[in-house]
DRENDO-1510 file (C-alpha; in Angstrom, 1 decimal, always signed):
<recs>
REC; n; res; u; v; w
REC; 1; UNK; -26.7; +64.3; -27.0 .
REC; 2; UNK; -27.3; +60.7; -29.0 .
REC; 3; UNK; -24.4; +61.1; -31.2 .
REC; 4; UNK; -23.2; +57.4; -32.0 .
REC; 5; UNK; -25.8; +55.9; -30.3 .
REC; 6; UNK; -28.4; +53.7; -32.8 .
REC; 7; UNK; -27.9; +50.2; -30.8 .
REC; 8; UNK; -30.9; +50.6; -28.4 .
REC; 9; UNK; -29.0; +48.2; -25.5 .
REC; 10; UNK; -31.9; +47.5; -23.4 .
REC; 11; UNK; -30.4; +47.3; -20.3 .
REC; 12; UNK; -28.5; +44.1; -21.5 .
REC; 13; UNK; -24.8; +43.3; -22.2 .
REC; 14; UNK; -23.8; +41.8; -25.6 .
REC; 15; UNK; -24.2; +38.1; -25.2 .
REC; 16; UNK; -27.4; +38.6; -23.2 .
REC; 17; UNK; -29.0; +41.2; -26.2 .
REC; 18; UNK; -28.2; +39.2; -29.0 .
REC; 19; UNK; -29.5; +36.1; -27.4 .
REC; 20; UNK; -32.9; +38.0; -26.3 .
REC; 21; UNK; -33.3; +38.9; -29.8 .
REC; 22; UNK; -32.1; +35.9; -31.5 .
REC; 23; UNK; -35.0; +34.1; -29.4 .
REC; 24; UNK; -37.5; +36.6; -30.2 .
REC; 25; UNK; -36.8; +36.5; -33.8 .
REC; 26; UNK; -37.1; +32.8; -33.8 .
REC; 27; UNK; -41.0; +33.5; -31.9 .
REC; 28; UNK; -41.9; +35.6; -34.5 .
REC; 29; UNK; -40.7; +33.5; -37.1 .
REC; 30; UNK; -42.6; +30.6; -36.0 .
REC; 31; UNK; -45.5; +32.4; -34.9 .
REC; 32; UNK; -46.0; +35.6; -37.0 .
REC; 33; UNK; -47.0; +37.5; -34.0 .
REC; 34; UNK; -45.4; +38.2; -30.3 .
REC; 35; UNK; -46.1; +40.5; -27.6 .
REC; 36; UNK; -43.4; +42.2; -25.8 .
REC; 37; UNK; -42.2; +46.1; -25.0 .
REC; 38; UNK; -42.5; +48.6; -27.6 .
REC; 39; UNK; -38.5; +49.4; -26.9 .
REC; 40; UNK; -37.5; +45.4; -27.3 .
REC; 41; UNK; -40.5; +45.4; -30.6 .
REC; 42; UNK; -38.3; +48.0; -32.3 .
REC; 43; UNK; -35.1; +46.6; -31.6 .
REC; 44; UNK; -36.3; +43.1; -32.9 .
REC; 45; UNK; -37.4; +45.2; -36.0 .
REC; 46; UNK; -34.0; +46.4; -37.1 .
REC; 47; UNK; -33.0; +42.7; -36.2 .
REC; 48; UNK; -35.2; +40.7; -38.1 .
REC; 49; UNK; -35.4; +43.2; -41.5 .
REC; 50; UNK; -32.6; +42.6; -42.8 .
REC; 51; UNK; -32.9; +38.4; -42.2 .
REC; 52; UNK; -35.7; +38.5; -43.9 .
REC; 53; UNK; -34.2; +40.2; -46.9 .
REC; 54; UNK; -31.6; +37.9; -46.9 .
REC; 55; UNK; -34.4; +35.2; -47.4 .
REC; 56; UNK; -35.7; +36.2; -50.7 .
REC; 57; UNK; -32.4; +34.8; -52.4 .
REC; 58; UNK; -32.1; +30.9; -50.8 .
REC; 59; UNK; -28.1; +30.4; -51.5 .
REC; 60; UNK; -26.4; +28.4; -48.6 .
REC; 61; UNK; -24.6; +31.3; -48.1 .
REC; 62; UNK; -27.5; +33.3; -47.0 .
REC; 63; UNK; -28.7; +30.3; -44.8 .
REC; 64; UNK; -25.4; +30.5; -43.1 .
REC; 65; UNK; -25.4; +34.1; -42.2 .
REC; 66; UNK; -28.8; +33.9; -41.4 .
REC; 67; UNK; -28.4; +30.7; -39.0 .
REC; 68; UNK; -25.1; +32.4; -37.5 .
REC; 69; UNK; -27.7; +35.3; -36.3 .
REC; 70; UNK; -30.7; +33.3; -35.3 .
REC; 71; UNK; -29.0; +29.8; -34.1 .
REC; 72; UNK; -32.2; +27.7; -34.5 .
REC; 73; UNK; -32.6; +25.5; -38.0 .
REC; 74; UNK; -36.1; +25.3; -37.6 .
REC; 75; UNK; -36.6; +29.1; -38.1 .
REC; 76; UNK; -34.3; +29.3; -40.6 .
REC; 77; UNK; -35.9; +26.3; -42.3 .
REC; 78; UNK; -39.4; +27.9; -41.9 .
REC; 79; UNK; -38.0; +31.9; -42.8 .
REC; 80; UNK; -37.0; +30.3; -45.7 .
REC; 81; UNK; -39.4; +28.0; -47.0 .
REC; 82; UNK; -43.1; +29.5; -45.8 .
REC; 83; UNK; -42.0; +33.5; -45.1 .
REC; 84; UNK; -39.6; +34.1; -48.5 .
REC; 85; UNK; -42.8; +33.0; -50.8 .
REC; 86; UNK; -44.9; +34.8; -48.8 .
REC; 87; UNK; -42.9; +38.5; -49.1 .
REC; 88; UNK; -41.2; +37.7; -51.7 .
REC; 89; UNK; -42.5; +41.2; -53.9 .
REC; 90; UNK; -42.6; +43.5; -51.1 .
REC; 91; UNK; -39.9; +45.9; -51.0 .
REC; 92; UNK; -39.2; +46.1; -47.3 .
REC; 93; UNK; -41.5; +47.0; -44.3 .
REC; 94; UNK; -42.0; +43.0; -43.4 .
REC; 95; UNK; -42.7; +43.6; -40.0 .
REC; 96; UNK; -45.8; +46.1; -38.3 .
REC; 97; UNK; -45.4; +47.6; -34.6 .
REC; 98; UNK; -48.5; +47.8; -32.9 .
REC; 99; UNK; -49.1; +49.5; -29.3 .
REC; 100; UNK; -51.4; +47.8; -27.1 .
REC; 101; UNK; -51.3; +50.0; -23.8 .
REC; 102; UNK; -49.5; +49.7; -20.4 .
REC; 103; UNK; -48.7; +45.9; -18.9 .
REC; 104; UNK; -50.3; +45.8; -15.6 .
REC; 105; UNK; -47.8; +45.2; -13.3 .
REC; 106; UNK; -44.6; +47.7; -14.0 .
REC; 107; UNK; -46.8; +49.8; -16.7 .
REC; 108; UNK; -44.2; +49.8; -19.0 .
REC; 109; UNK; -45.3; +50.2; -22.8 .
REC; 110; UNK; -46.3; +46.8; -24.3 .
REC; 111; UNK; -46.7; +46.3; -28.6 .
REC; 112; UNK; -47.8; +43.6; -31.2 .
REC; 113; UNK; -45.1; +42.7; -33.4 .
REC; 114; UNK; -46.2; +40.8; -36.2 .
REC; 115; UNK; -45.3; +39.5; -39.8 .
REC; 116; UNK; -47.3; +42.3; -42.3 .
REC; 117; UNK; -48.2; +39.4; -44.7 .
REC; 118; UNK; -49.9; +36.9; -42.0 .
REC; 119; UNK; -51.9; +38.9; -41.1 .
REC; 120; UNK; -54.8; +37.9; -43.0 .
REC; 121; UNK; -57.7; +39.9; -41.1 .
REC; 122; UNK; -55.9; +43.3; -42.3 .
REC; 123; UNK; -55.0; +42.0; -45.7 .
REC; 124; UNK; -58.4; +40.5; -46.6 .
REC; 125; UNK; -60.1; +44.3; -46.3 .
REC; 126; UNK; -57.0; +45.6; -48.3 .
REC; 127; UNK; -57.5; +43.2; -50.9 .
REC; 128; UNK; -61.4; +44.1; -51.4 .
REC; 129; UNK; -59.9; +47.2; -52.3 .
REC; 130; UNK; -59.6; +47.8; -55.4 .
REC; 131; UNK; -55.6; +49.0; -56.6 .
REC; 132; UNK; -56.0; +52.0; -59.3 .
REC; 133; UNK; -53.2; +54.5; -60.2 .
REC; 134; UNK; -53.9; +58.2; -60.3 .
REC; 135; UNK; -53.3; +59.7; -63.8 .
REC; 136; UNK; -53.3; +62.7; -65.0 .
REC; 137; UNK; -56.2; +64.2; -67.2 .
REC; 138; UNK; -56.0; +63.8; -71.1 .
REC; 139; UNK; -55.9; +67.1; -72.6 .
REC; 140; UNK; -57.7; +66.1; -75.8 .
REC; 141; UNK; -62.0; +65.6; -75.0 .
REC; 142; UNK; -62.4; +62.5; -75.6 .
REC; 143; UNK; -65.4; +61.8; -78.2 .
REC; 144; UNK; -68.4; +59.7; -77.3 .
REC; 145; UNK; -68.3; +57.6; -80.3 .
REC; 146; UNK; -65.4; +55.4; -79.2 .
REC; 147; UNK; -67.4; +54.4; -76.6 .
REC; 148; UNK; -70.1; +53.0; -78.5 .
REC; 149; UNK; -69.9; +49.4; -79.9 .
REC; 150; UNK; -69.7; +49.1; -83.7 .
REC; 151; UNK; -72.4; +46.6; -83.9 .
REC; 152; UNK; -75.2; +48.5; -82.1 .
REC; 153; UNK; -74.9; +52.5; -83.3 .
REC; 154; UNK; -78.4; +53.4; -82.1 .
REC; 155; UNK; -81.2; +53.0; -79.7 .
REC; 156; UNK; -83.8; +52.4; -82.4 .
REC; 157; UNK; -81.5; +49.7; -84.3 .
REC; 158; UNK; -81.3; +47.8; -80.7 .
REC; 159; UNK; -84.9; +47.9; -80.2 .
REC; 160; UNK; -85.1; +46.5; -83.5 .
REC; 161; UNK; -82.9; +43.5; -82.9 .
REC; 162; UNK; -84.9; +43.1; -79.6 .
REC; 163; UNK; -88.0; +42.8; -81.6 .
REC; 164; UNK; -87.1; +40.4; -83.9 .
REC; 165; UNK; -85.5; +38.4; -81.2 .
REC; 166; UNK; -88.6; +38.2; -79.5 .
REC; 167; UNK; -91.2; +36.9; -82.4 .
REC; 168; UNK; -88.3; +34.4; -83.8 .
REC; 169; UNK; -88.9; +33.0; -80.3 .
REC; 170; UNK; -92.4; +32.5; -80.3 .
REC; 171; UNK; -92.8; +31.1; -84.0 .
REC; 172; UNK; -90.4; +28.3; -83.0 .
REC; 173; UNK; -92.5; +27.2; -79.4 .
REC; 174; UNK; -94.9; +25.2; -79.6 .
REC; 175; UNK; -98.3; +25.5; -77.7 .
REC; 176; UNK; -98.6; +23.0; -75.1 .
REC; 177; UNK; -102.2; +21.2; -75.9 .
REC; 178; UNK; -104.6; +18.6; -74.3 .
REC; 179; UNK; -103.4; +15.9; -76.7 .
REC; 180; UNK; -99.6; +16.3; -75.7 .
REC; 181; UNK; -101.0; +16.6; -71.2 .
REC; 182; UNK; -102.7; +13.3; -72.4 .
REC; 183; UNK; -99.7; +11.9; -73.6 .
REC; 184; UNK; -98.0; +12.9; -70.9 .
REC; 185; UNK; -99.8; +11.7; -67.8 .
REC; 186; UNK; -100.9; +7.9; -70.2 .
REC; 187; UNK; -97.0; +8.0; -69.9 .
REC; 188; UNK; -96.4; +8.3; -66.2 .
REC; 189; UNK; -99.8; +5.6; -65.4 .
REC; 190; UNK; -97.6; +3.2; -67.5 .
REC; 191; UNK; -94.4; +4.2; -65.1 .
REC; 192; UNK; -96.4; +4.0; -61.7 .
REC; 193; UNK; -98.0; +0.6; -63.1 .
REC; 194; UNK; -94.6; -1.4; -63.7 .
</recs>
């Protein structure tokens, strides 16, 4: 039975544990992604959550608690500088396990551990996407002349408009004649001349 037992120890004593994942948290701070087990990749996730959270509101006070877990300023420094801005609407979920097979030499179960955000491969195709919320159907049918644009009712009004477009545009051209291809190439002899 597992009753009482949520602290995966991974094989460690205390001091030795909260070091390993003090360091690791610091890695993935500074890097956005690390490669380790998939049993010391979980355990860094329930250790770096909640850190993170405590990023999103910069006091001194959060600095503090968050220094007194990860002892290293420049993680804290870049957790809360670069990382808050960058999750700083997500609700949770900062962090994304990914298994990567067997390590080669004791075959234990390796994983990618990486900052969700960061990741900008992922989050460009996500992005393309676009976001649109399911809603229900309207029960009253919809009638097609809300659709149409007051200024144009018809087809025949449009070709209409169209028409008249088009011979206002060719009353106010002029033809291009021989005098004005005259003028024209007198004008660049004088250029190629001076």
């Amino acid at each position: 039975m597992k009753h009482g037992k949520k602290v995966n120890h991974l094989s460690r004593k205390v001091a030795h544990r909260k070091s390993m994942l003090a360091n690791m948290a610091s890695s993935l701070i500074e890097h956005k992604r690390i490669n380790t087990t998939v049993a010391k990749a979980k355990a860094l996730k329930q250790f770096v959550e909640p850190l993170i959270t405590k990023s999103k509101i910069d006091t001194t006070h959060n600095r503090r608690i968050v220094f007194s877990l990860l002892r290293n300023k420049y993680a804290v420094a870049t957790l809360f500088r670069d990382v808050a801005i960058k999750i700083g609407d997500r609700p949770g979920g900062y962090t994304r396990v990914i298994k990567m097979g067997n390590r080669l030499g004791d075959n234990a179960a390796m994983a990618m551990i990486e900052l969700v955000d960061f990741n900008e491969v992922y989050n460009a195709e996500k992005s393309e996407e676009k976001k649109s919320t399911r809603r229900s159907r309207s029960r009253r049918k919809s009638t097609s002349s809300k659709n149409v644009d007051p200024k144009v009712e018809t087809l025949d009004e449009t070709k209409e408009v169209v028409e008249e477009t088009a011979t206002e545009a060719s009353e106010t051209s002029q033809p291009i004649t021989e005098e004005s291809n005259d003028d024209v190439s007198s004008d660049s002899k004088k250029k190629d001349k001076n």
